[in-house]
C-alpha positions in Angstrom: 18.8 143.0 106.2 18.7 145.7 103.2 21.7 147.5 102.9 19.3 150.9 104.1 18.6 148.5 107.1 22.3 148.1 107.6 23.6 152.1 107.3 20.3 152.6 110.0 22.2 150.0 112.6 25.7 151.2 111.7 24.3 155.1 112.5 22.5 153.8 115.5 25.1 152.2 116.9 27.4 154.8 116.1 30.0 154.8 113.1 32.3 157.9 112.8 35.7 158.7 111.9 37.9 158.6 114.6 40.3 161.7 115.6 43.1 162.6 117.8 40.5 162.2 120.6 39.8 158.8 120.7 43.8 157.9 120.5 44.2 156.4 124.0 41.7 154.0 123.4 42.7 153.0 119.7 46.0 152.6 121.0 45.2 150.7 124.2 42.8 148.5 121.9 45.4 147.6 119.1 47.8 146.8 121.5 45.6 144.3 123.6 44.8 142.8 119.6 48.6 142.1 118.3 51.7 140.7 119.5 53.5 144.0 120.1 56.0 143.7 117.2 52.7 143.3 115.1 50.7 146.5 116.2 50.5 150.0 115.8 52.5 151.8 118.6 51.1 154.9 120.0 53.2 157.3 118.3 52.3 155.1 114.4 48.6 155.2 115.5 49.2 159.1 116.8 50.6 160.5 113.4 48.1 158.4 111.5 45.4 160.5 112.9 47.2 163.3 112.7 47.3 162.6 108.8 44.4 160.7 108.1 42.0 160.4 110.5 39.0 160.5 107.3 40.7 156.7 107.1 40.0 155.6 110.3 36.7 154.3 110.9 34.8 153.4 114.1 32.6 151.7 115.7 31.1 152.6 118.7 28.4 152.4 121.3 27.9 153.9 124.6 30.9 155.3 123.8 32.6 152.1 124.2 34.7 151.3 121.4 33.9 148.3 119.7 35.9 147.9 116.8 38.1 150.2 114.1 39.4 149.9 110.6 42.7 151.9 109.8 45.0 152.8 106.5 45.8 154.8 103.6 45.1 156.0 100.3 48.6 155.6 97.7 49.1 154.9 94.2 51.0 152.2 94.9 49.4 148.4 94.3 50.7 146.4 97.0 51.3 147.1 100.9 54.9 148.0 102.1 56.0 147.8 105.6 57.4 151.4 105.4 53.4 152.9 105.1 53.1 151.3 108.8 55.0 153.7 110.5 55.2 157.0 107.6 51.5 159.1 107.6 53.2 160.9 105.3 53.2 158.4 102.5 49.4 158.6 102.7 48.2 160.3 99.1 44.5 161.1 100.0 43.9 161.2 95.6 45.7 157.8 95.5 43.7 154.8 93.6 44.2 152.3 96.2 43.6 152.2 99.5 45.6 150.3 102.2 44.4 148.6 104.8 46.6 148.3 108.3 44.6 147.4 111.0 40.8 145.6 111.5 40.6 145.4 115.1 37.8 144.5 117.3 37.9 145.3 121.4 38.9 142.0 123.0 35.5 143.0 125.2 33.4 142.6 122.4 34.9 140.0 119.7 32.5 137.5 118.1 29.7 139.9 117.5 30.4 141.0 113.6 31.4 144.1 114.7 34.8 143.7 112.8 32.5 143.0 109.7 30.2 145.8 110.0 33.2 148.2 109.6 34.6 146.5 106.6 31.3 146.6 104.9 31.2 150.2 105.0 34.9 150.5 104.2 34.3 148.9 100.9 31.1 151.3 100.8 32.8 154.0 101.3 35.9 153.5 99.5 34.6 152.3 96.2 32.4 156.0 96.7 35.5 157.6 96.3 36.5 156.0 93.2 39.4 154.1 94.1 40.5 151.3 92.4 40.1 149.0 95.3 41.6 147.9 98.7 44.8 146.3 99.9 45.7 144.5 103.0 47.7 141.6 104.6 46.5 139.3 107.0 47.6 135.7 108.4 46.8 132.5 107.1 43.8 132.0 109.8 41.7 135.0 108.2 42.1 134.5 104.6 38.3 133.0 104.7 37.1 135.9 106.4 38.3 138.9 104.5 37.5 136.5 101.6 33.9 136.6 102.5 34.1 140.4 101.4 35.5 140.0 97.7 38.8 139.9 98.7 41.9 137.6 96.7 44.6 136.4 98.3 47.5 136.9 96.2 49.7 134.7 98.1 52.6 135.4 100.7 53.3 139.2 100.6 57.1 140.4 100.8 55.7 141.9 104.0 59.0 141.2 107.1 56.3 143.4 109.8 56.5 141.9 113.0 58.8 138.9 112.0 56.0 136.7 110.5 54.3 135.3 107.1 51.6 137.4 105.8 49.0 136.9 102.9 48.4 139.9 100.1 44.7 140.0 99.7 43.4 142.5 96.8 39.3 143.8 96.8 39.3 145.3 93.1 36.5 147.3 92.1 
């Protein structure tokens, strides 16, 4: 598939940045995807759209959800726990951008749904000039955000939700 193949599907099939609108369902999807001391709350995911809502992207059709990519933009290199929970951390002319959640409706896992968001992430990120993208992620999916360009930098100083995390860096 050519990459103008791939922006066709993605439009067809309906990606768009999410707003206060589509909250409830975020909210009831990231909590059916983490432990709850791992997710978003309501309230994190609610001022994060509030905020930044141009960094939350979706993917959706028939108006079903079917999977969303969440963060923000900072100068700072490496992922804190504090950007979790403060929107107001988020610098939109920041050279890195941080990724918090890749989530995919338990209704529709196992599709490359999760995948088709990331690749326009990186699309559209890199667009913007940034230097490149951050996130953490557990042992089990260094392989998969690896697929994307992304270097695990080994165990982050990450305590969210009480468990080991990876530092993975996509540098453009």
């Amino acid at each position: 598939m050519t990459r103008e193949d791939f922006s066709h599907t993605l439009s067809e099939q309906g990606l768009r940045h999410a707003t206060l609108d589509d909250l409830n369902n975020l909210a009831t999807i990231e909590a059916a995807s983490y432990p709850k001391a791992e997710g978003a709350s309501y309230d994190s995911i609610h001022d994060r759209l509030a905020v930044f809502s141009d960094y939350f992207w979706l993917l959706e059709d028939n108006e079903a959800v079917l999977a969303f990519i969440n963060g923000m933009a900072t100068n700072q290199t490496d992922l804190t726990d504090d950007m979790y929970d403060d929107a107001n951390l988020h610098n939109p002319a920041g050279d890195w951008f941080m990724i918090f959640s890749v989530v995919t409706n338990p209704d529709f896992r196992g599709k490359g749904y999760a995948s088709q968001v990331m690749t326009r992430v990186i699309q559209d990120i890199k667009s913007q000039g940034k230097k490149g993208i951050v996130l953490t992620c557990k042992e089990d999916l260094l392989g998969f955000y690896g697929k994307f360009g992304f270097i695990n930098e080994g165990i982050s100083s990450s305590e969210h939700g009480g468990v080991a995390w990876y530092q993975m860096r996509l540098t453009f």
